[in-house]
Biopython code that builds the backbone (N, CA, C, O; Angstrom):
import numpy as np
from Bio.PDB.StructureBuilder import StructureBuilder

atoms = [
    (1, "UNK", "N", (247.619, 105.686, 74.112)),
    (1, "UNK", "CA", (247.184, 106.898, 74.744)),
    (1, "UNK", "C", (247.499, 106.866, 76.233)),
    (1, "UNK", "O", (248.043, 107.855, 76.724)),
    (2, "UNK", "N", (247.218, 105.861, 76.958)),
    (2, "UNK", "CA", (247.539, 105.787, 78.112)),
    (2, "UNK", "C", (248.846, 105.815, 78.726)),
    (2, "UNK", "O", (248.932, 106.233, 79.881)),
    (3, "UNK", "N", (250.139, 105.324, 77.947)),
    (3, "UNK", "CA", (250.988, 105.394, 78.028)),
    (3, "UNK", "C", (251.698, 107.386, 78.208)),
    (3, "UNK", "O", (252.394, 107.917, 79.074)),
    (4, "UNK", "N", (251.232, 107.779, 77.268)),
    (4, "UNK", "CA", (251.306, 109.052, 76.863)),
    (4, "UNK", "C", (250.374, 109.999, 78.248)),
    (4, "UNK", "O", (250.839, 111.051, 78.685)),
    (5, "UNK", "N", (249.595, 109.647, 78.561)),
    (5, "UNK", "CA", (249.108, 110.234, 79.710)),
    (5, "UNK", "C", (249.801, 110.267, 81.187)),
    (5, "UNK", "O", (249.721, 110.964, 82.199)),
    (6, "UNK", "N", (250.522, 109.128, 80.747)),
    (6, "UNK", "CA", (250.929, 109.175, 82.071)),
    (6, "UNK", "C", (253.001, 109.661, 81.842)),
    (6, "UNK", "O", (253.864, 109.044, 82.466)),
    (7, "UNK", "N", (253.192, 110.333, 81.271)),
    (7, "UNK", "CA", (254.092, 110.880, 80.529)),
    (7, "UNK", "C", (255.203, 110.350, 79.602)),
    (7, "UNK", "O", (256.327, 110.813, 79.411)),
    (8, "UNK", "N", (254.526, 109.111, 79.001)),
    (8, "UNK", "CA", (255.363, 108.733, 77.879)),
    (8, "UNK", "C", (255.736, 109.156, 76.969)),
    (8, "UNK", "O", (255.432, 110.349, 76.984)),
    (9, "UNK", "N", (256.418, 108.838, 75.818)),
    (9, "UNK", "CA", (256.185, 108.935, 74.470)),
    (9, "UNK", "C", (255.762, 108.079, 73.720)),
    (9, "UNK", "O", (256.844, 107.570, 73.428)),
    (10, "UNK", "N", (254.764, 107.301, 72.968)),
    (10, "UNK", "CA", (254.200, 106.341, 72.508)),
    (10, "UNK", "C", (253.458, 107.330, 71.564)),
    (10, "UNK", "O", (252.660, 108.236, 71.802)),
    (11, "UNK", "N", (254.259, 106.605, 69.834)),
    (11, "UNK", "CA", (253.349, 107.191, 68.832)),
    (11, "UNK", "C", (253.039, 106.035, 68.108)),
    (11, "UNK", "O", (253.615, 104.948, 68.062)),
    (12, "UNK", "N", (251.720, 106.575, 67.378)),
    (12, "UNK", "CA", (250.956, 105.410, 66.599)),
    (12, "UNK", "C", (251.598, 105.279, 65.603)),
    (12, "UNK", "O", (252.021, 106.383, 65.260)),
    (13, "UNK", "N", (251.837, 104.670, 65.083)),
    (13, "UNK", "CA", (252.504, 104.155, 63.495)),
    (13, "UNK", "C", (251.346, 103.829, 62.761)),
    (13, "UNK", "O", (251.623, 104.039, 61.580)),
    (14, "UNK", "N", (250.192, 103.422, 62.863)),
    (14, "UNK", "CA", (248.903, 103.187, 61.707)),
    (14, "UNK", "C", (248.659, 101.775, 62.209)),
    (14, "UNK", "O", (249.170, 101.204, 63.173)),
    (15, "UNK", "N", (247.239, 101.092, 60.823)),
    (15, "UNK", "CA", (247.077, 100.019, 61.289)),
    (15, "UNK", "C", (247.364, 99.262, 60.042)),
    (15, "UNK", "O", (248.164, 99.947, 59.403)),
    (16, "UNK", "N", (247.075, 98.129, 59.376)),
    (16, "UNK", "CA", (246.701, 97.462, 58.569)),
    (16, "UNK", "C", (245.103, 97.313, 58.789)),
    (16, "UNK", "O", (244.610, 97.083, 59.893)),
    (17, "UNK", "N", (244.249, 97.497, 57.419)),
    (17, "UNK", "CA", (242.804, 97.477, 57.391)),
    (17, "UNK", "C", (242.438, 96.203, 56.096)),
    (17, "UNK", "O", (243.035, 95.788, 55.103)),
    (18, "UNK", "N", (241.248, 95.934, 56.707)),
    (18, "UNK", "CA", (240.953, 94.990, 55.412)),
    (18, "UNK", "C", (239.253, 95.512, 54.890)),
    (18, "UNK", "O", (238.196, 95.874, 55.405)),
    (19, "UNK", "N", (239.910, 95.235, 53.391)),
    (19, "UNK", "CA", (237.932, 95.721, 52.548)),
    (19, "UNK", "C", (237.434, 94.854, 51.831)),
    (19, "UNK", "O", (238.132, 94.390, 50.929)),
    (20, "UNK", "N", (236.497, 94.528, 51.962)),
    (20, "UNK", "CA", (235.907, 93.350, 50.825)),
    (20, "UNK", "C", (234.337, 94.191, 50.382)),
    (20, "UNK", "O", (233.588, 95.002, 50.928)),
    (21, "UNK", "N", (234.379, 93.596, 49.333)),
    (21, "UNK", "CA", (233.504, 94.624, 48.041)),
    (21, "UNK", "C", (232.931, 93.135, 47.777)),
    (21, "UNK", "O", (233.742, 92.228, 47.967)),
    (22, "UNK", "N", (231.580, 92.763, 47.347)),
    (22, "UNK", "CA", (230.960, 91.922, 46.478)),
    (22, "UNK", "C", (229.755, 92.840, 45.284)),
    (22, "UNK", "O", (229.029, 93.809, 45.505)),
    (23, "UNK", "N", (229.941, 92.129, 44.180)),
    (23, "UNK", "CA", (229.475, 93.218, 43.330)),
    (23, "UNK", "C", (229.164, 92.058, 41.691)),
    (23, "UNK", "O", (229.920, 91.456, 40.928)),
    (24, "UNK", "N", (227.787, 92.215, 41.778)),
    (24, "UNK", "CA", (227.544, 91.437, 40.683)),
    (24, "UNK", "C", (227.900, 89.849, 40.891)),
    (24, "UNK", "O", (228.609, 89.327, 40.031)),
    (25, "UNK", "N", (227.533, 89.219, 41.768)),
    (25, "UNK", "CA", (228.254, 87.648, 41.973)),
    (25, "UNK", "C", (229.782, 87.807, 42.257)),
    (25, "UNK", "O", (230.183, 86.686, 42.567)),
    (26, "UNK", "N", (231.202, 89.043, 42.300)),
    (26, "UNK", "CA", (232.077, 88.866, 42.163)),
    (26, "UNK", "C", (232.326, 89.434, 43.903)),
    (26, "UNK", "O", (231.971, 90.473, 44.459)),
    (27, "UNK", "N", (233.043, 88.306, 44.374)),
    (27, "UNK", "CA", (233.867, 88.677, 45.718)),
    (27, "UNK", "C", (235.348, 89.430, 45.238)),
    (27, "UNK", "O", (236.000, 89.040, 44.269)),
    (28, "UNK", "N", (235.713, 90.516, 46.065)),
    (28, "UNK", "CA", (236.928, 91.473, 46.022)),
    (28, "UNK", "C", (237.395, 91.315, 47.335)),
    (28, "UNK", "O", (236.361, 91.353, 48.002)),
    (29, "UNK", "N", (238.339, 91.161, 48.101)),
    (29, "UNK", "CA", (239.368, 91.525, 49.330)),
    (29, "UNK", "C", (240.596, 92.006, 49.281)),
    (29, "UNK", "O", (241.403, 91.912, 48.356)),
    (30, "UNK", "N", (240.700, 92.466, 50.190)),
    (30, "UNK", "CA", (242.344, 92.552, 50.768)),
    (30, "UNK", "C", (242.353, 93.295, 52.208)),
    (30, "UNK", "O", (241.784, 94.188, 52.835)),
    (31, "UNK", "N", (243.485, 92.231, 52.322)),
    (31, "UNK", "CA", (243.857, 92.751, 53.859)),
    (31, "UNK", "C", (245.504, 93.079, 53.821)),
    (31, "UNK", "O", (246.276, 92.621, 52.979)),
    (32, "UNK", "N", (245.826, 93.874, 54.798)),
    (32, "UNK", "CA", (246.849, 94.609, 54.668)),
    (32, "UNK", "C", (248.011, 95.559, 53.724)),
    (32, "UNK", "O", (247.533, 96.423, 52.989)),
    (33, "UNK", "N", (248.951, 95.448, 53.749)),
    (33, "UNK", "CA", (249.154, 95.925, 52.577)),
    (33, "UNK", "C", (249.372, 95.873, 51.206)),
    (33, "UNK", "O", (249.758, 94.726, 50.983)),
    (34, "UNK", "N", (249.330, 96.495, 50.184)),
    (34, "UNK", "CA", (248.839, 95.850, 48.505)),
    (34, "UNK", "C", (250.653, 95.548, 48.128)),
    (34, "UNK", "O", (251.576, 95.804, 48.900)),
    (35, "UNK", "N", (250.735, 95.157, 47.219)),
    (35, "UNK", "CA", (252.067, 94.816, 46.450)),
    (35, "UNK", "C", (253.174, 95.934, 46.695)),
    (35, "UNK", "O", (254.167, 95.935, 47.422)),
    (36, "UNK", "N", (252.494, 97.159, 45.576)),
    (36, "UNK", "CA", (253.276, 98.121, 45.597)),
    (36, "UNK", "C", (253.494, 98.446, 46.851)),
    (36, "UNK", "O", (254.648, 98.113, 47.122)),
    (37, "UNK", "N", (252.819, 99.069, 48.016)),
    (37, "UNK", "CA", (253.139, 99.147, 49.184)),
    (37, "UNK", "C", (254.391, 98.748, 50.106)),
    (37, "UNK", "O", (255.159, 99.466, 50.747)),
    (38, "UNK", "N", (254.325, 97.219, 49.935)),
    (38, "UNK", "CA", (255.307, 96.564, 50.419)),
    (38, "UNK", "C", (256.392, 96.419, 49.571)),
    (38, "UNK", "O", (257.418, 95.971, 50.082)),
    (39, "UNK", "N", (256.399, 96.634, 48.652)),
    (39, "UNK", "CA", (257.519, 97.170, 47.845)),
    (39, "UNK", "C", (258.361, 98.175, 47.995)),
    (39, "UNK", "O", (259.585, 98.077, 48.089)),
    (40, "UNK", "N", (257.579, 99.369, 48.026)),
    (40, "UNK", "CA", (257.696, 100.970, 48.460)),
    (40, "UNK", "C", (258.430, 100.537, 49.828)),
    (40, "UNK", "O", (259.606, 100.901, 49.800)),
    (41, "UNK", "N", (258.094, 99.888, 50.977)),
    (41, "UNK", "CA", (258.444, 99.531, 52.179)),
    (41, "UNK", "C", (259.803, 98.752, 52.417)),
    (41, "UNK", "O", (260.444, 98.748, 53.467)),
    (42, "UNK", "N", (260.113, 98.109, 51.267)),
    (42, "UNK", "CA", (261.729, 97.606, 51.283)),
    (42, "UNK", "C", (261.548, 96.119, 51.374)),
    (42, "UNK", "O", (262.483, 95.356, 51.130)),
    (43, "UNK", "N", (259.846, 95.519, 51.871)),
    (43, "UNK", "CA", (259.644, 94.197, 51.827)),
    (43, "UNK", "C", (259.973, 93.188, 50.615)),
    (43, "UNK", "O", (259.748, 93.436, 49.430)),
    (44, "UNK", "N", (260.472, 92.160, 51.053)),
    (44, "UNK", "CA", (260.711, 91.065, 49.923)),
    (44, "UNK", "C", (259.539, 90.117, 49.761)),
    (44, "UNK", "O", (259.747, 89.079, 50.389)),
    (45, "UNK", "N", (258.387, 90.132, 49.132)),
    (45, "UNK", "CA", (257.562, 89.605, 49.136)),
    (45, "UNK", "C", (257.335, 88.503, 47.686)),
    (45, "UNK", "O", (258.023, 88.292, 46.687)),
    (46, "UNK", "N", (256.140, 88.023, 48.132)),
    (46, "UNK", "CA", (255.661, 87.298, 47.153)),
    (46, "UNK", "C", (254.169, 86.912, 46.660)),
    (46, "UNK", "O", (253.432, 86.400, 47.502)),
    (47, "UNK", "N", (253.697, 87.112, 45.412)),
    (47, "UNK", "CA", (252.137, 87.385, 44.764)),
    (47, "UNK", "C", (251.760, 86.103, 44.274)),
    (47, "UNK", "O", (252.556, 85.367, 43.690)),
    (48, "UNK", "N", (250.378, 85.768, 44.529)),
    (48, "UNK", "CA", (249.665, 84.814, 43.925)),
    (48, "UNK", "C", (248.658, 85.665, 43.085)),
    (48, "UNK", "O", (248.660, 86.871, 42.839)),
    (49, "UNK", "N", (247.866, 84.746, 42.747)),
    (49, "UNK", "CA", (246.632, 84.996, 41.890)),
    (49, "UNK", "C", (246.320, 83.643, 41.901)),
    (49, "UNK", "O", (246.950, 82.586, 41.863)),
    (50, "UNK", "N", (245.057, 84.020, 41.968)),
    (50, "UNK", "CA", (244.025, 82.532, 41.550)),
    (50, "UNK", "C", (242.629, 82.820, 41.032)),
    (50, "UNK", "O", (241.714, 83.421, 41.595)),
    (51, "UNK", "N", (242.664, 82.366, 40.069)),
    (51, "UNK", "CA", (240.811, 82.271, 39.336)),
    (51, "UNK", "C", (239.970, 82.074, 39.709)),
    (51, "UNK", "O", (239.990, 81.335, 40.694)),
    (52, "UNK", "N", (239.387, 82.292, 39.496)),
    (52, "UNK", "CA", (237.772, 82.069, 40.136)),
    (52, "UNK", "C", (237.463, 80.505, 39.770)),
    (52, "UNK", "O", (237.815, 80.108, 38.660)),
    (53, "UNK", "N", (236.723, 79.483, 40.799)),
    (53, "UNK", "CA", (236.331, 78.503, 40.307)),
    (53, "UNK", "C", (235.414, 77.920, 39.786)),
    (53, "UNK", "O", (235.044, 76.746, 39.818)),
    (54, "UNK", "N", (234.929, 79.119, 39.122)),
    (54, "UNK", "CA", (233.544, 79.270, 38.197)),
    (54, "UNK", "C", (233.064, 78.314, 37.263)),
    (54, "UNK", "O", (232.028, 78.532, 36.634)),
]
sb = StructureBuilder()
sb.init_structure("model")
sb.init_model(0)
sb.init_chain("A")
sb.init_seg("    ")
for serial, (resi, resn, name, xyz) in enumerate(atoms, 1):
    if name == "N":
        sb.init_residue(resn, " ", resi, " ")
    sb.init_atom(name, np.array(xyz, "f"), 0.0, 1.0, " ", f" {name:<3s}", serial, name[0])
structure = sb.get_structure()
């Protein structure tokens, strides 16, 4: 914003957000963006999974 006030051009592009949910004993997260996302985005990524150590 400040940039822009003082007669720039500076636009926001967004953020990355993170949510975590607990629900019934079960922890949920994520931070940034999900699979498909970065997919959609042209990123070459890579997925884990891991079990619970119940």
């Amino acid at each position: 914003m400040g940039d822009n006030v003082t007669g720039g051009s500076s636009t926001f592009k967004g953020v990355l957000g993170t949510g975590v949910l607990h629900c019934m004993g079960v922890n949920v997260a994520r931070t940034g963006l999900g699979e498909k996302q970065a997919l959609d985005l042209g990123y070459d990524i890579e997925s884990a999974w891991y079990p619970p150590l119940i």
